[in-house]
C-alpha positions as CSV (number, residue, x, y, z in Angstrom):
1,X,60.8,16.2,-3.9
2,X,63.8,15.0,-1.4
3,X,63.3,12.8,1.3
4,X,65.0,12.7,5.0
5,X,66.0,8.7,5.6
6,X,66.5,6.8,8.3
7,X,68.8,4.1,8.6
8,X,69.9,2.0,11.9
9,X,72.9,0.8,12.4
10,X,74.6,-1.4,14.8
11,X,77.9,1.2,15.6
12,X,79.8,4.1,14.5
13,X,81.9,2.3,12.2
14,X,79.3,1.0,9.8
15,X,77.6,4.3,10.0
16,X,80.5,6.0,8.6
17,X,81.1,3.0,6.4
18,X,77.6,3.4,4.9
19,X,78.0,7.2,4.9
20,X,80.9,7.9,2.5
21,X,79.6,5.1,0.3
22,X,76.4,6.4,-0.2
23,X,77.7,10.3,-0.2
24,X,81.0,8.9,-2.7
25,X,78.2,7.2,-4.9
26,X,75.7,10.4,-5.3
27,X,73.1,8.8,-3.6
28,X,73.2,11.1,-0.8
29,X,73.3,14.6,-0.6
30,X,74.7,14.5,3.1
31,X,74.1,11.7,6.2
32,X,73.8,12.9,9.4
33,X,75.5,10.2,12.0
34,X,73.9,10.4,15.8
35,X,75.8,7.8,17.7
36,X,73.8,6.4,21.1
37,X,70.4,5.6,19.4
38,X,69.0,2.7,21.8
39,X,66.6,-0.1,20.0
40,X,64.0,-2.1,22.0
41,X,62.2,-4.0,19.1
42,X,60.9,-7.6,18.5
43,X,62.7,-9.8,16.5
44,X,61.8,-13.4,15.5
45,X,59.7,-14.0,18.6
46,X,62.1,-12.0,21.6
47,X,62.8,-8.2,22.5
48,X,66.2,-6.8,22.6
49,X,67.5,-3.8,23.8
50,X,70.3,-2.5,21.5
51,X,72.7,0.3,21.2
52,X,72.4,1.3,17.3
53,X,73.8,4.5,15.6
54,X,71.2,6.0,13.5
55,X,71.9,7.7,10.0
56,X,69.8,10.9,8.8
57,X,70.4,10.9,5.0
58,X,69.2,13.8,2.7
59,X,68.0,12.1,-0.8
60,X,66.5,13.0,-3.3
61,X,63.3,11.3,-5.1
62,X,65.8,10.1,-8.3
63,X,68.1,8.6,-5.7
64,X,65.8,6.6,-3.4
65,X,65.5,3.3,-5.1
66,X,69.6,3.3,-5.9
67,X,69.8,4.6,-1.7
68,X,67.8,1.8,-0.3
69,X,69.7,-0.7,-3.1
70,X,72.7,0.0,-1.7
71,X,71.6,0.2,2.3
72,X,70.7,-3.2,1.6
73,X,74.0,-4.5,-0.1
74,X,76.2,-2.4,2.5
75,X,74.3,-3.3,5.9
76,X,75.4,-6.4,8.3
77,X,71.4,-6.4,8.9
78,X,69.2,-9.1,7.4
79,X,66.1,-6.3,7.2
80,X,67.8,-3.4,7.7
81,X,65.7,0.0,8.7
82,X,65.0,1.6,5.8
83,X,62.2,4.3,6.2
84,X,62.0,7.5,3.9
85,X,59.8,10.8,5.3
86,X,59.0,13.0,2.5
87,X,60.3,16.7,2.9
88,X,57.6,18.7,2.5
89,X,59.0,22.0,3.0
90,X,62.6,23.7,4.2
91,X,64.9,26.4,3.4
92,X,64.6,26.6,-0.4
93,X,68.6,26.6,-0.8
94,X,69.2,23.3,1.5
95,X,66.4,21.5,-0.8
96,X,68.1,22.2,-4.2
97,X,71.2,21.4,-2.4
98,X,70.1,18.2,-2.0
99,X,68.5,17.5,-5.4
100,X,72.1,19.0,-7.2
101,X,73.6,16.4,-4.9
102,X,71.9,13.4,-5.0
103,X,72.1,12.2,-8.1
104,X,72.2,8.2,-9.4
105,X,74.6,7.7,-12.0
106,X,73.8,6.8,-15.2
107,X,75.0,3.2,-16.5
């Protein structure tokens, strides 16, 4: 199983920090960058209203906990978003892609 994860970001050049470090390490497949996300969330008590970037990352179920490690260590965020949707279905090619792809090293 491969999962499609979401990741905020506060701009476009932590996104592509984030990106090729988590592509460079195997832990992603690909990341899809969509600049111009806006945020309205709660956060210790007030609202804000944010620009973000948000990060569509194809992973696959060996990579996840070594992905979200590594979101975590990366992101300026004290709780970064971290939320992984299960693929359920999809071009059979694009899914094996990402399982060939996403790989955690060995240590």
């Amino acid at each position: 199983m491969s999962f499609l994860v979401y990741v905020t970001v506060p701009d476009e050049t932590l996104a592509g920090e984030l990106a090729h470090a988590l592509v460079g390490e195997g832990l992603a497949a690909g990341v899809n960058i969509l600049p111009g996300a806006r945020s309205i969330y709660r956060w210790r008590g007030e609202v804000h209203d944010t620009a973000e970037c948000l990060l569509l990352a194809q992973v696959s179920r060996a990579a996840l906990p070594a992905f979200e490690m590594a979101v975590k260590r990366l992101h300026s965020y004290e709780v970064p978003c971290i939320v992984a949707v299960p693929i359920e279905a999809g071009h059979e090619p694009f899914l094996n892609w990402i399982q060939e792809n996403s790989r955690p090293t060995s240590s």
